[in-house]
C-alpha positions as CSV (number, residue, x, y, z in Angstrom):
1,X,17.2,37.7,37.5
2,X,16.6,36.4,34.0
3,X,20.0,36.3,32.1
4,X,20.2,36.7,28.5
5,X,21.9,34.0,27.7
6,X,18.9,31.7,29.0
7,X,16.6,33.6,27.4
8,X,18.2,33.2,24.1
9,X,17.7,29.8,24.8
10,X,14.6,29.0,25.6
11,X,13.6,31.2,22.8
12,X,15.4,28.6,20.2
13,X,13.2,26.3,21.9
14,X,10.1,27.3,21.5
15,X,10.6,28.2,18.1
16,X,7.9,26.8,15.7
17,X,9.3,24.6,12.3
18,X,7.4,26.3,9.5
19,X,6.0,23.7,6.7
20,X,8.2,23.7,3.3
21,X,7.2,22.5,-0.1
22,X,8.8,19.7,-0.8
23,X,11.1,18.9,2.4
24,X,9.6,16.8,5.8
25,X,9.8,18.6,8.6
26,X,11.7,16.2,11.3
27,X,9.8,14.3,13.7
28,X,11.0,15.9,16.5
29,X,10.1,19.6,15.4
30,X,7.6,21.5,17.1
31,X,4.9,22.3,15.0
32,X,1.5,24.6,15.5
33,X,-1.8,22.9,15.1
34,X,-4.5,26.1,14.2
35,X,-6.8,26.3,17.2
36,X,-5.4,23.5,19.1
37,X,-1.6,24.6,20.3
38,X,1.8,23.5,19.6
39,X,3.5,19.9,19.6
40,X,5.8,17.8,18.0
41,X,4.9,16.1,14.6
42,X,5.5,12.7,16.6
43,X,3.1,14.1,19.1
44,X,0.6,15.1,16.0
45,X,0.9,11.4,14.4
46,X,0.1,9.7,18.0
47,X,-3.0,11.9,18.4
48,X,-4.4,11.0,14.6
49,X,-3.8,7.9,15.0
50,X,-5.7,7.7,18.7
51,X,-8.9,9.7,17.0
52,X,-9.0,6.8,14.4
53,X,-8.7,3.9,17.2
54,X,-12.0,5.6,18.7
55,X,-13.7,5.8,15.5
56,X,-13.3,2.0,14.8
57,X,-14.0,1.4,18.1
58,X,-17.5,3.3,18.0
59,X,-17.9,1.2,14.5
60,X,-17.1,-1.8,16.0
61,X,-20.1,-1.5,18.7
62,X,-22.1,-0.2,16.6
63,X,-22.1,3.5,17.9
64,X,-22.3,5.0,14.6
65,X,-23.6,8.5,15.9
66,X,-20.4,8.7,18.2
67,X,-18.4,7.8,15.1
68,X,-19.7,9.9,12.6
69,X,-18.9,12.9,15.3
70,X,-15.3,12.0,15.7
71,X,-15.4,12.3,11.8
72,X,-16.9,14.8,10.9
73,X,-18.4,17.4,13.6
74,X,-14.7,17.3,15.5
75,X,-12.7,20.3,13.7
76,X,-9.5,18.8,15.4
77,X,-9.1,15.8,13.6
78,X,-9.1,18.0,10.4
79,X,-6.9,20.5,11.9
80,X,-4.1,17.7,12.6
81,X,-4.8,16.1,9.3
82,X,-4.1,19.1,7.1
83,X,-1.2,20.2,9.5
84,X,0.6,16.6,8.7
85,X,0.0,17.0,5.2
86,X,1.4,20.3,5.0
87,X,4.7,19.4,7.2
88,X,4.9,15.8,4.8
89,X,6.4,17.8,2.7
90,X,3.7,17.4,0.0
């Protein structure tokens, strides 16, 4: 049997950090990236920063097709960009 208490509890968990004008959300705050799912900002910054490893990867050897794709035809890189930009508190 579920008690209320632990209920409570995981609901405090799994509550999203809303981005506000002016003030950056923490680093540890879960955070909902639109059409992707939830993580934590740190979890966000790791991703974006793993997308533009490949890119320059692809560059590097020349793949420019596979590149440009990461870029531009992948939705998710744009969805995490504008998420951190909106929890930078910019």
């Amino acid at each position: 049997m579920i008690s209320l208490k632990s209920l409570v509890k995981t609901m405090k968990e799994a509550k999203l950090t809303a981005p506000k004008k002016g003030v950056e959300t923490p680093l540890d705050a879960k955070i909902q990236i639109p059409g992707h799912g939830v993580m934590t900002r740190k979890q966000l910054q790791g991703g974006i920063q793993r997308m533009l490893t490949e890119t320059t990867k692809y560059v590097k050897k020349g793949q420019i097709e596979n590149a440009y794709n990461v870029l531009y035809k992948r939705t998710l890189l744009k969805g995490f960009l504008e998420t951190e930009i909106k929890h930078s508190g910019k």
